[in-house]
ZAMARGU-4260 file (C-alpha; in steps of 0.2 Angstrom, whole numbers, plus 5000, padded with zeros to 4 digits):
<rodrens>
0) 5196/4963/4866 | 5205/4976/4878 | 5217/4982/4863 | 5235/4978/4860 | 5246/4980/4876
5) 5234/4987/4887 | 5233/4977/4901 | 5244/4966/4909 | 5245/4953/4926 | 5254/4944/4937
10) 5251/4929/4937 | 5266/4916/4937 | 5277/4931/4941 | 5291/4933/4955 | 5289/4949/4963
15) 5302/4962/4958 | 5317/4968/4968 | 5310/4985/4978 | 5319/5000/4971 | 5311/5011/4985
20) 5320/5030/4985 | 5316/5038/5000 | 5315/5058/4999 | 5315/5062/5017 | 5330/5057/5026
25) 5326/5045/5040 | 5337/5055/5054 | 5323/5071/5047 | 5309/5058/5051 | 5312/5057/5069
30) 5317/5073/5072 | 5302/5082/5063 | 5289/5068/5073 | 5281/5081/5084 | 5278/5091/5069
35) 5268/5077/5060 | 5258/5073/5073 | 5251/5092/5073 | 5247/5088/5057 | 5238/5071/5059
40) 5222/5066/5048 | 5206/5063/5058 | 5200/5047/5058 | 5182/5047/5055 | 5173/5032/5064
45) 5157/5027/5062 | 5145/5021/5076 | 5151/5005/5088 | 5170/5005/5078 | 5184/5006/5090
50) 5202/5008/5084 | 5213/4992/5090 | 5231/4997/5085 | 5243/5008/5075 | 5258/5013/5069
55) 5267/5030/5065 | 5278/5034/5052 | 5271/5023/5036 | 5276/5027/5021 | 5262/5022/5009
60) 5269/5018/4991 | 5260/5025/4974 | 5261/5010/4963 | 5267/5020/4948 | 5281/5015/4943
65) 5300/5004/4945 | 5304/5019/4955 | 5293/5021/4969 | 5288/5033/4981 | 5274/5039/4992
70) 5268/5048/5006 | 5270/5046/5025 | 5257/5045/5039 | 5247/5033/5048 | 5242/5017/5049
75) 5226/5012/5059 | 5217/4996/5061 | 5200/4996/5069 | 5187/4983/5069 | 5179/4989/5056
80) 5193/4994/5043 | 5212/4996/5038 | 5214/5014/5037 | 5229/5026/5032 | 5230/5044/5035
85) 5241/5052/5026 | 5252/5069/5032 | 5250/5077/5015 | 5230/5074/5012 | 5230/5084/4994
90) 5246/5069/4987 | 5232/5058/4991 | 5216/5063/4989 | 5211/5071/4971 | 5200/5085/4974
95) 5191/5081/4957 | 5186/5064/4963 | 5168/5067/4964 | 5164/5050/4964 | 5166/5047/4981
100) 5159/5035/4996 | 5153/5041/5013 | 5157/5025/5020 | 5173/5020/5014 | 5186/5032/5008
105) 5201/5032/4996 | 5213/5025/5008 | 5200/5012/5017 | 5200/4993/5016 | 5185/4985/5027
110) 5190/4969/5037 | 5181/4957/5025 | 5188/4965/5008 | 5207/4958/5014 | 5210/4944/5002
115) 5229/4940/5004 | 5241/4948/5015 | 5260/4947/5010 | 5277/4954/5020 | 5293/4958/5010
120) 5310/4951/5020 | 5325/4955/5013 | 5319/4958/4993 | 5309/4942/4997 | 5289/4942/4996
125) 5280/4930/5007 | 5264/4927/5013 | 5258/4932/5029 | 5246/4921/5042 | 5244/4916/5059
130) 5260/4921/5072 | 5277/4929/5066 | 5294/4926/5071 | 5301/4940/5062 | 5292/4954/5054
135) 5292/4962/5038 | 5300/4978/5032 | 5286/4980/5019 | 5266/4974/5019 | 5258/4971/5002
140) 5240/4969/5004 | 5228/4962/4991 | 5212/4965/4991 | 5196/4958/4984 | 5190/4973/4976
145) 5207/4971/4967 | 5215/4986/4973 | 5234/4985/4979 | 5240/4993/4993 | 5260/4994/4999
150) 5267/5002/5016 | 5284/5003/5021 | 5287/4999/5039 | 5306/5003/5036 | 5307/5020/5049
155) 5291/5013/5059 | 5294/5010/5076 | 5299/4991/5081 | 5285/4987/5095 | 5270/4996/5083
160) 5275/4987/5068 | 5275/4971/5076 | 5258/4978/5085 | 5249/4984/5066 | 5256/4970/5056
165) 5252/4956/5071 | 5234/4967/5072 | 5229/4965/5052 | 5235/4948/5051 | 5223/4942/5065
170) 5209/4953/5063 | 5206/4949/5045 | 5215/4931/5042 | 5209/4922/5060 | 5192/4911/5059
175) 5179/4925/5068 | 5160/4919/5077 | 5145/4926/5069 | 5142/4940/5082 | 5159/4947/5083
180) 5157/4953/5066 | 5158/4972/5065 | 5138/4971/5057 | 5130/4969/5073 | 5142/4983/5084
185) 5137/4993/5072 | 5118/4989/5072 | 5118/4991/5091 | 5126/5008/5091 | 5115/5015/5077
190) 5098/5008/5083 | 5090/5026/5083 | 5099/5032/5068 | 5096/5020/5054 | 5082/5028/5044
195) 5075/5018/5028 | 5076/5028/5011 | 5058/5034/5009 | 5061/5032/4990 | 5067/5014/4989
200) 5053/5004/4985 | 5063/4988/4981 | 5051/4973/4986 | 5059/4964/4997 | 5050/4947/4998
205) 5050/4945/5018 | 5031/4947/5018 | 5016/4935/5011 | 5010/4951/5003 | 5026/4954/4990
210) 5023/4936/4985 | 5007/4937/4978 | 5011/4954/4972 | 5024/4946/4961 | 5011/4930/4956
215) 5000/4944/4951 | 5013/4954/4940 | 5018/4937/4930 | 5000/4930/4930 | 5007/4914/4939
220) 4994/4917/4951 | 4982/4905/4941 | 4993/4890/4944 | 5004/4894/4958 | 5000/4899/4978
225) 5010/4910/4987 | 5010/4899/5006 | 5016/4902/5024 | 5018/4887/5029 | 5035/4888/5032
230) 5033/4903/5046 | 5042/4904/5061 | 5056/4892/5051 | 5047/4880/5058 | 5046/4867/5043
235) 5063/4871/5036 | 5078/4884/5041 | 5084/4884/5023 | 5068/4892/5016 | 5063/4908/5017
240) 5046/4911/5028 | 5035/4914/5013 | 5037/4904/4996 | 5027/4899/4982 | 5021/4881/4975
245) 5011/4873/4965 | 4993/4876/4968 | 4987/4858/4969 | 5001/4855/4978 | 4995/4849/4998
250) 5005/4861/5014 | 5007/4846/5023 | 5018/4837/5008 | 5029/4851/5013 | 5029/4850/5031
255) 5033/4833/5030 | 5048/4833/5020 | 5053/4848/5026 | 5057/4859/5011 | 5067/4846/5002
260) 5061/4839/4984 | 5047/4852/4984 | 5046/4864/4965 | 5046/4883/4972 | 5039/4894/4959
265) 5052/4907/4955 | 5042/4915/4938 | 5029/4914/4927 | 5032/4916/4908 | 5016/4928/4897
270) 5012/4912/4888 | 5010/4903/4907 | 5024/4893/4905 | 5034/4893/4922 | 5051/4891/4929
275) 5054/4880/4945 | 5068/4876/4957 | 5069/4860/4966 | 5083/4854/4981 | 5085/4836/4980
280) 5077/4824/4997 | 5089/4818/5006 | 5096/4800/5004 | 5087/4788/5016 | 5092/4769/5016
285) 5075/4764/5021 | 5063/4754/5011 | 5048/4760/5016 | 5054/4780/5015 | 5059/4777/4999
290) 5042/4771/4995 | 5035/4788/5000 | 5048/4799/4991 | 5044/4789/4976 | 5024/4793/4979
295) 5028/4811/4984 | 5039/4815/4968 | 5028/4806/4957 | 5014/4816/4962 | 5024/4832/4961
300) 5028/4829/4943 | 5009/4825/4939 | 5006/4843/4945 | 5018/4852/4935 | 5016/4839/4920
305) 4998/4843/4915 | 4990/4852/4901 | 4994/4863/4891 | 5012/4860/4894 | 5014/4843/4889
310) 5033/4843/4893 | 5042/4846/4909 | 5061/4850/4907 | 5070/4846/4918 | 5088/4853/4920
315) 5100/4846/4934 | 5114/4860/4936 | 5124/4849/4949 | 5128/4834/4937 | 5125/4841/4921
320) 5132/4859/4922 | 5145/4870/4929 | 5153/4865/4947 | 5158/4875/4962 | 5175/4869/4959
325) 5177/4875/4942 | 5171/4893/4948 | 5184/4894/4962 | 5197/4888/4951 | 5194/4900/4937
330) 5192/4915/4947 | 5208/4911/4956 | 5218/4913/4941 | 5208/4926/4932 | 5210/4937/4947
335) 5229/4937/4947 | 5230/4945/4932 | 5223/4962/4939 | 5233/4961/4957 | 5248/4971/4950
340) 5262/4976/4964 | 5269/4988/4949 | 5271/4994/4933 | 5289/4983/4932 | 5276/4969/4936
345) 5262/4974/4924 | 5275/4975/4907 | 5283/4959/4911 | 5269/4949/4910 | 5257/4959/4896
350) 5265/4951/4882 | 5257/4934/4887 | 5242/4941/4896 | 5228/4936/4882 | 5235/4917/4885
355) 5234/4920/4903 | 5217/4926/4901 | 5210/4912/4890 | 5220/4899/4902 | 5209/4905/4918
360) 5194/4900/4909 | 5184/4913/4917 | 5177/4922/4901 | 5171/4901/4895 | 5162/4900/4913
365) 5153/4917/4908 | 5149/4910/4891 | 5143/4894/4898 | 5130/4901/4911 | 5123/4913/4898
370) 5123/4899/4884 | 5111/4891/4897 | 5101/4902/4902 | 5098/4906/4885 | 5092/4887/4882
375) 5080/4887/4895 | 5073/4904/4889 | 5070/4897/4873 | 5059/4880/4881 | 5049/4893/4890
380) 5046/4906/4874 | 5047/4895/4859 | 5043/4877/4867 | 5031/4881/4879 | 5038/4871/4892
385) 5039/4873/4911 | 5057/4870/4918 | 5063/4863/4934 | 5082/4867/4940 | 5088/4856/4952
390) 5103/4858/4963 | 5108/4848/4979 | 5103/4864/4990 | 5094/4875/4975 | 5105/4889/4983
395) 5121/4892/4972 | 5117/4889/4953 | 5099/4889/4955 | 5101/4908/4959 | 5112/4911/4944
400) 5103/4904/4931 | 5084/4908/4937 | 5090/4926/4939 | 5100/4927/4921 | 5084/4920/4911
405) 5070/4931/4922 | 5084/4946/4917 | 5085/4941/4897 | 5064/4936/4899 | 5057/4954/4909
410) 5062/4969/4905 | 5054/4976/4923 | 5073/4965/4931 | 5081/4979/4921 | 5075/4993/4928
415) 5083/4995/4944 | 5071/4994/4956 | 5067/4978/4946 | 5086/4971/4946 | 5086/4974/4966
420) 5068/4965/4969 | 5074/4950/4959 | 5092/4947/4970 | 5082/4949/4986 | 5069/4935/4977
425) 5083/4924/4970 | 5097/4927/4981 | 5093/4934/4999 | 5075/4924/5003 | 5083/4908/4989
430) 5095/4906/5003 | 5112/4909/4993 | 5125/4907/5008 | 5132/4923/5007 | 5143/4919/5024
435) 5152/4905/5017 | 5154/4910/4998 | 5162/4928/5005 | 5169/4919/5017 | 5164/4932/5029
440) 5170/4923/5043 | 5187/4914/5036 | 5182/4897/5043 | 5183/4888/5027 | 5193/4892/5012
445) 5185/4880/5000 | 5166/4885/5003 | 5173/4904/4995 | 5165/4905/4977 | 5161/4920/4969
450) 5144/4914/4961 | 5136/4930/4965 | 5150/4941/4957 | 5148/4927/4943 | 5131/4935/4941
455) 5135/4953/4941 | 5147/4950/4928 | 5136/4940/4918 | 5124/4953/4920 | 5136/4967/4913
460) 5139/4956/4899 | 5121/4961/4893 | 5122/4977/4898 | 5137/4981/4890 | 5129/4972/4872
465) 5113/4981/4874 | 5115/4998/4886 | 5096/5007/4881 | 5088/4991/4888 | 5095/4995/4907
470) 5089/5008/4918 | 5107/5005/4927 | 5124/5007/4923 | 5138/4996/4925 | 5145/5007/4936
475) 5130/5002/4948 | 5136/4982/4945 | 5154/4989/4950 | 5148/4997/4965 | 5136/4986/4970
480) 5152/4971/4968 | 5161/4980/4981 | 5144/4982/4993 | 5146/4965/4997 | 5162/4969/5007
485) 5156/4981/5018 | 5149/4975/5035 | 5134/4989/5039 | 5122/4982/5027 | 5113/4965/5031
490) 5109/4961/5011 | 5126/4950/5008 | 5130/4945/5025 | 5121/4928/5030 | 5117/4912/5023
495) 5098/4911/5023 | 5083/4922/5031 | 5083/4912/5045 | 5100/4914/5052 | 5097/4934/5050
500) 5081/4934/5059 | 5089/4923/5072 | 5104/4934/5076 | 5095/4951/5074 | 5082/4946/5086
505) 5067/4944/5077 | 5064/4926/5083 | 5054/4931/5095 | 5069/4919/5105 | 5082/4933/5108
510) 5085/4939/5126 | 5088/4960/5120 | 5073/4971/5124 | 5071/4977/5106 | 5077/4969/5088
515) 5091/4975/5079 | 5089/4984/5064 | 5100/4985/5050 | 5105/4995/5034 | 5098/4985/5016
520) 5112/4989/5004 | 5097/4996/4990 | 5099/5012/5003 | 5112/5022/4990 | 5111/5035/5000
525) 5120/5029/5014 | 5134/5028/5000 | 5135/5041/4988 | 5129/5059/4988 | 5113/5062/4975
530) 5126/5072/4962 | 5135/5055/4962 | 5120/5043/4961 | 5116/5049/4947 | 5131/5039/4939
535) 5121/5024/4943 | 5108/5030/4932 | 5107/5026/4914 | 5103/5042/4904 | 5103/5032/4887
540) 5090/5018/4893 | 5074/5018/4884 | 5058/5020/4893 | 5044/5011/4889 | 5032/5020/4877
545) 5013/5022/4887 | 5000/5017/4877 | 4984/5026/4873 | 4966/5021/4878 | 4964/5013/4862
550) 4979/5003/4861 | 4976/4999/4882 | 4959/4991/4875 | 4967/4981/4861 | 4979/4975/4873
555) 4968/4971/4887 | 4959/4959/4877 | 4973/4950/4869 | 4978/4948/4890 | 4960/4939/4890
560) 4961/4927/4877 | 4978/4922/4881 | 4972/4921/4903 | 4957/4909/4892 | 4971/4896/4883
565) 4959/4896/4871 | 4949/4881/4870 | 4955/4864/4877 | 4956/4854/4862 | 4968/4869/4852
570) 4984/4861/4848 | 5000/4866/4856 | 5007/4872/4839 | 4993/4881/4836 | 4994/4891/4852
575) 5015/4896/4849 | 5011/4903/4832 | 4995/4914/4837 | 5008/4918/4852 | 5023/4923/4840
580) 5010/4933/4828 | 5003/4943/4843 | 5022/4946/4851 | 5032/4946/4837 | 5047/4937/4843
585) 5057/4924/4835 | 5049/4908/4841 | 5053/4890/4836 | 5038/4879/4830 | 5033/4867/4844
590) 5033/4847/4842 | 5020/4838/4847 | 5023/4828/4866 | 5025/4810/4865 | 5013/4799/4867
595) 5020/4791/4885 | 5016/4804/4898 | 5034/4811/4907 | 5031/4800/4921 | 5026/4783/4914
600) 5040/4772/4911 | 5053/4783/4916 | 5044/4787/4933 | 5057/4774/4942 | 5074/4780/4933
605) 5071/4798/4935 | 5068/4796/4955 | 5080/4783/4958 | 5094/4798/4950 | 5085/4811/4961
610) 5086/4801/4976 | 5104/4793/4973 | 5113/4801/4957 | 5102/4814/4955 | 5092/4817/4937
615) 5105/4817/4923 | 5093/4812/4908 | 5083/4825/4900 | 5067/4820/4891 | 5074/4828/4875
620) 5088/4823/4865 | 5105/4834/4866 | 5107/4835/4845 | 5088/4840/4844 | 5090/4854/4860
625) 5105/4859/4852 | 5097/4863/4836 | 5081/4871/4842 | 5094/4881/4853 | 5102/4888/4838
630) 5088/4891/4827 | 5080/4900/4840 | 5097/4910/4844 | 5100/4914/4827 | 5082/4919/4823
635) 5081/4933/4838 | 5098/4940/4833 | 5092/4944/4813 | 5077/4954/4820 | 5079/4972/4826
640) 5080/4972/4845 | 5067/4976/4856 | 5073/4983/4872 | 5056/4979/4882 | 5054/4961/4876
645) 5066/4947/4876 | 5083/4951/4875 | 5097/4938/4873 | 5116/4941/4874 | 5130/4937/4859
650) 5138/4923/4865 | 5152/4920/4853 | 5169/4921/4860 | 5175/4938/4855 | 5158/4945/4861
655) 5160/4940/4879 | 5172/4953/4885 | 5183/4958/4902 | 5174/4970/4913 | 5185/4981/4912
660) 5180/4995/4923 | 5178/4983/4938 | 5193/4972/4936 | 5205/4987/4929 | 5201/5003/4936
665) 5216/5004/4949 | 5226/5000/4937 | 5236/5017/4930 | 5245/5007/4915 | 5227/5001/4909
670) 5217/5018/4906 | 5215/5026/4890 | 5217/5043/4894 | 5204/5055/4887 | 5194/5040/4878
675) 5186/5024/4877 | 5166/5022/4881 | 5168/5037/4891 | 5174/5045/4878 | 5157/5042/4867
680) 5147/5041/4882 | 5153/5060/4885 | 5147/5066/4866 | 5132/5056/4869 | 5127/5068/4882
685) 5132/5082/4875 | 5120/5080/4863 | 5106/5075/4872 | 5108/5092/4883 | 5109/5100/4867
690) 5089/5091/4863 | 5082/5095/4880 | 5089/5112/4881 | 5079/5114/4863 | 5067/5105/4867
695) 5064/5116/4883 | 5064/5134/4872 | 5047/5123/4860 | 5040/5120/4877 | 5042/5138/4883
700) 5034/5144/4867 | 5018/5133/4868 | 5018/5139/4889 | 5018/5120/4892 | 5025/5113/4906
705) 5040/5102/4901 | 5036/5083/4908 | 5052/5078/4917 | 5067/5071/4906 | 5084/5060/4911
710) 5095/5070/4916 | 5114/5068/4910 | 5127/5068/4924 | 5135/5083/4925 | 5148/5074/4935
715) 5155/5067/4917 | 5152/5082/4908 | 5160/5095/4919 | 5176/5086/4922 | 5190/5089/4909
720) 5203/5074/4915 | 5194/5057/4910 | 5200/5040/4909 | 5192/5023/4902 | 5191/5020/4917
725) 5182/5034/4923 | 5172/5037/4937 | 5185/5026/4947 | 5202/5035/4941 | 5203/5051/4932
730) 5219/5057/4925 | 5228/5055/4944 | 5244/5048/4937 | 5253/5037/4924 | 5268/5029/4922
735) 5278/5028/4904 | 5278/5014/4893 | 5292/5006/4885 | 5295/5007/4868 | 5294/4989/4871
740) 5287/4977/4884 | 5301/4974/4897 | 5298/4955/4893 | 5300/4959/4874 | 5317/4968/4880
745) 5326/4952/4886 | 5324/4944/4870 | 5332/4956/4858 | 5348/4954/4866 | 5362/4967/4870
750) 5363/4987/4869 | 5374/4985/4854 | 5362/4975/4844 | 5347/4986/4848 | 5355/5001/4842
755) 5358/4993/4826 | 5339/4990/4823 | 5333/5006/4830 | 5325/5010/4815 | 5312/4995/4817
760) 5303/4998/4833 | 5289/5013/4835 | 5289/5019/4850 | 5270/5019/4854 | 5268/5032/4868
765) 5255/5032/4881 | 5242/5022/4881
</rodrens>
């Protein structure tokens, strides 16, 4: 998958003995001390950050190798970030790092990006929390983004290192309030600076408007109204102000249970087949509330559960899928494995690190989601069926799914504009609980999963199968996965539209003269300078071709017999095969509905599950979803792809794959130096400068004005040191490999015998 010895982790490993050589003798550190300060880094601030402590004289280790060394400076924390400013700048920062943020630099860990912070006494690592008694000569800190930083606080001061190390501890481990986050100091001191990027016109879904702009896009608006019932938050704090339901659906149903057991519209399929998410009511002991719930669902189900789609699915991910649990689980393993101290660390443990992958489970969880979302696209394309998800809060896996089958089903999510409409729509106004799954405010350990960065690495599982059909890289994914760690954009920092209008003052209930305004992460700019946006940028993605007038009209009309469903009395199998004729994908015949409606004689076991145990039985059997499953998976996968139509993901084991460039870019041991996909990337651009520069001199010669063309980035052309891991590490350092893993070494017993079977080992170089 990643190639033989490549990588390697740490889990289930004892940290190895320090073998730090120190360079500078400390008496020289002391006395040359004025001298360093003249030479002190300036710590760049941004608006409302304040610098709570620090401490002089930190040597700052380069993981490289069992020999370590580093670079003295400082080390601040304010309330914003961890910073280290380092004497010698150029030992630090690599000139040919183009790839840089504005934000955060090299040497920058925000507040919220602190995972685990760990102190070295007396060769012994430990983990760090609450008040010490004794403080460490050495301060590991993990981080969420996976990076991996080490300070020695040996020649520090006593008082600032208990100050800096008793600082970080409380200021990123302590349980915080809402409004002492660093998001709203910032917010009030930039409240005349913040200014909107002119040219993102990502739909944000806070307005009535962007509703029914995406019912008209997806044609749902025939069955489905976008409705305001909910503005204010009066009806229900979970739901966003504006939402969309059934048309024959009454408002007041909605007021009255407030929001719970109510089927939001999320999309709407070309054939008219939709996809719905549904909370489940609350459980009330009360006869005569039960009545009504029982009266309120079964009319619900009538409305969805009509002609033409004789079947309702309904799929219940809280008792028949993944769970929290087993996401928190996994991603706590997987993650150790790229937390590497150093390269001693990385070697011992590479020789088991494929049994250490597959014992994570991660890479199955990934397989899972996909695997289902890919069943429910086939009930919408080849079944016609309308699909309702259910979760206890439709917040968490509701998101996930919804998001992953609208990606595979419209090729406008892969465009990036597109990709950023649907996680405000699903993820920011579906009221994911961003707070608590970061853990933004360290109040609860358990409520942390990473269901969002599930997502992203679901999503660069089909990006990485079928790049030309993504207007985005997966260098936008990584980017975007460290975005929800930095506290100046409000996208991934509260659990539901409602609690960020309520604390940013536009509740019309807050005491300050004027609302807060804040950042939206979809602002790049903010971030990255234009040369480096256009990393984020697919060149290779595929455009979809304009039709003529002529092939406009031909189309038009086919749109208006399928808007007509044909006549009433057309059988549901006929209507699938004129669709498969007209759209030429790889549909499954349809069977005929049974005779007993959805909601006859199982009305009572279905709401007595959604009211207790929550649905569990689906109206078709597994064996026969199973097969219609692979026939219809098998089916798409023997046709040539088309990257502006359905587009489902290879789900067999070796094809789901390690992100590598999130997970292993600060990693020196794991690059390839000079090759992997950046390596064909590389040529592939080439060659396509090579086209548009010909294809420039045709156009000069017919004096026509050349239409504009994607433009390659230069940034990965120019620079001669490139890594797989490129454009987060280029060639900045490496250590050597043994001839043999230093886990293999113990095995083969002493010097003596080794030499005797020199002969038998290759030494393999540098990876």
């Amino acid at each position: 998958m990643l190639g033989k010895g490549v990588v390697g982790g740490g889990g289930g490993t004892k940290a190895p003995k320090p073998s730090f050589v120190s360079y500078v003798r400390p008496e020289e550190i002391h006395t040359n001390e004025k001298e360093v300060t003249e030479k002190e880094v300036t710590l760049h601030l941004l608006p409302g950050e304040q610098v709570l402590c620090e401490a002089s004289t930190v040597l700052k280790y380069v993981q490289e190798d069992s020999s370590q060394h580093g670079v003295y400076g400082r080390l601040v924390c304010t309330d914003f970030k961890i910073a280290f400013l380092g004497d010698d700048e150029s030992a630090l920062d690599n000139d040919e790092t183009q790839f840089k943020n504005k934000v955060i630099g090299e040497n920058d860990i925000t507040l919220h990006c602190v995972d685990q912070i760990y102190g070295v006494f007396d060769e012994k690592k430990k983990t760090l929390f609450g008040q010490l008694k004794k403080y460490p000569e050495k301060l590991i800190i993990h981080c969420k983004d996976l990076r991996v930083f080490q300070f020695c606080l040996r020649y520090t001061k006593e008082e600032e290192v208990k100050r800096i190390v008793s600082g970080i501890i409380h200021h990123t481990q302590a349980p915080k309030l809402l409004k002492r986050l660093f998001l709203f100091s910032y917010a009030t001191a930039a409240q005349n600076n913040i200014v909107t990027d002119p040219k993102n016109h990502t739909v944000m879904f806070d307005t009535l408007k962007d509703w029914c702009w995406e019912l008209e896009r997806t044609k749902g608006n025939m069955k489905y109204k976008a409705v305001s019932v909910n503005e204010g938050y009066e009806v229900c704090e979970r739901l966003p102000a504006y939402f969309v339901i059934p048309t024959p659906l009454p408002e007041e149903n909605v007021q009255h249970f407030q929001g719970h057991g109510i089927p939001i519209w999320c999309w709407s399929c070309h054939n008219g087949s939709a996809l719905l998410k549904m909370s489940a009511l609350p459980k009330e002991q009360d006869d005569g509330i039960l009545q009504i719930q029982k009266s309120f669902l079964d009319r619900i189900y009538k409305t969805i559960h009509r002609p033409p789609y004789e079947i309702v699915k309904t799929e219940d991910l809280s008792s028949n899928f993944l769970s929290l649990q087993e996401i928190q689980t996994a991603y706590a393993k997987f993650k150790q494995l790229f937390l590497i101290d150093n390269s001693t660390e990385f070697w011992d443990t590479d020789i088991k690190w494929f049994s250490l992958l597959e014992s994570s489970s991660w890479l199955d969880i990934i397989r899972r989601c996909l695997k289902k979302a890919i069943e429910i696209t086939e009930c919408m394309e080849a079944q016609n069926m309308n699909v309702l998800l259910l979760e206890e809060n439709a917040s968490d896996l509701c998101c996930l799914i919804s998001s992953l089958v609208q990606l595979m089903m419209d090729p406008h999510c892969r465009t990036r504009i597109g990709f950023q409409s649907l996680i405000q729509k699903e993820w920011v106004m579906g009221g994911h609980c961003f707070l608590d799954r970061c853990n933004h405010l360290r109040q609860n350990d358990k409520e942390e999963v990473p269901v969002f960065l599930l997502f992203l690495d679901c999503v660069w599982q089909l990006v990485h199968q079928h790049p030309p059909a993504f207007e985005f890289t997966e260098t936008y994914l990584t980017v975007l996965s460290d975005s929800l760690y930095i506290p100046i954009f409000s996208t991934f920092f509260f659990n539901s539209p409602h609690q960020k209008d309520t604390n940013m003052g536009r509740d019309g209930q807050e005491t300050q003269s004027k609302p807060l305004n804040l950042l939206t992460v979809w602002d790049w700019s903010v971030q990255f300078e234009p040369k480096a946006q256009t990393l984020l940028k697919n060149p290779l993605y595929v455009e979809k071709p304009k039709l003529d007038k002529g092939q406009r009209k031909g189309m038009r009309f086919k749109l208006c017999l399928q808007a007509q469903n044909f006549s009433p009395t057309e059988s549901t199998k006929e209507r699938a095969v004129m669709h498969q004729r007209q759209l030429s994908l790889p549909l499954t015949q349809s069977k005929s509905s049974p005779k007993r409606g959805f909601f006859r004689e199982e009305t009572d076991h279905l709401i007595k599950n959604l009211l207790g145990k929550r649905i569990s039985k689906l109206i078709n059997s597994s064996d026969e979803l199973q097969d219609n499953f692979r026939e219809f998976y098998d089916s798409w996968h023997s046709k040539p792809t088309d990257y502006h139509g359905l587009l489902l993901p290879h789900i067999e084991g070796p094809e789901i794959k390690v992100w590598a460039q999130r997970y292993l870019r600060w990693i020196p041991e794991a690059q390839i130096l000079g090759g992997g996909r950046v390596a064909t990337m590389s040529k592939l651009l080439e060659m396509m400068e090579e086209v548009q520069s010909l294809q420039e001199k045709i156009d000069e010669r017919h004096y026509s004005q050349q239409a504009p063309q994607a433009e390659a980035p230069r940034l990965l052309r120019n620079s001669a040191r490139l890594s797989s891991l490129f454009p987060f590490a280029l060639l900045q350092r490496h250590s050597s490999k043994p001839v043999l893993p230093t886990s293999g070494w113990k095995a083969l017993g002493d010097e003596g015998d080794l030499a005797k079977q020199e002969d038998e080992f290759v030494d393999l170089g540098d990876i």
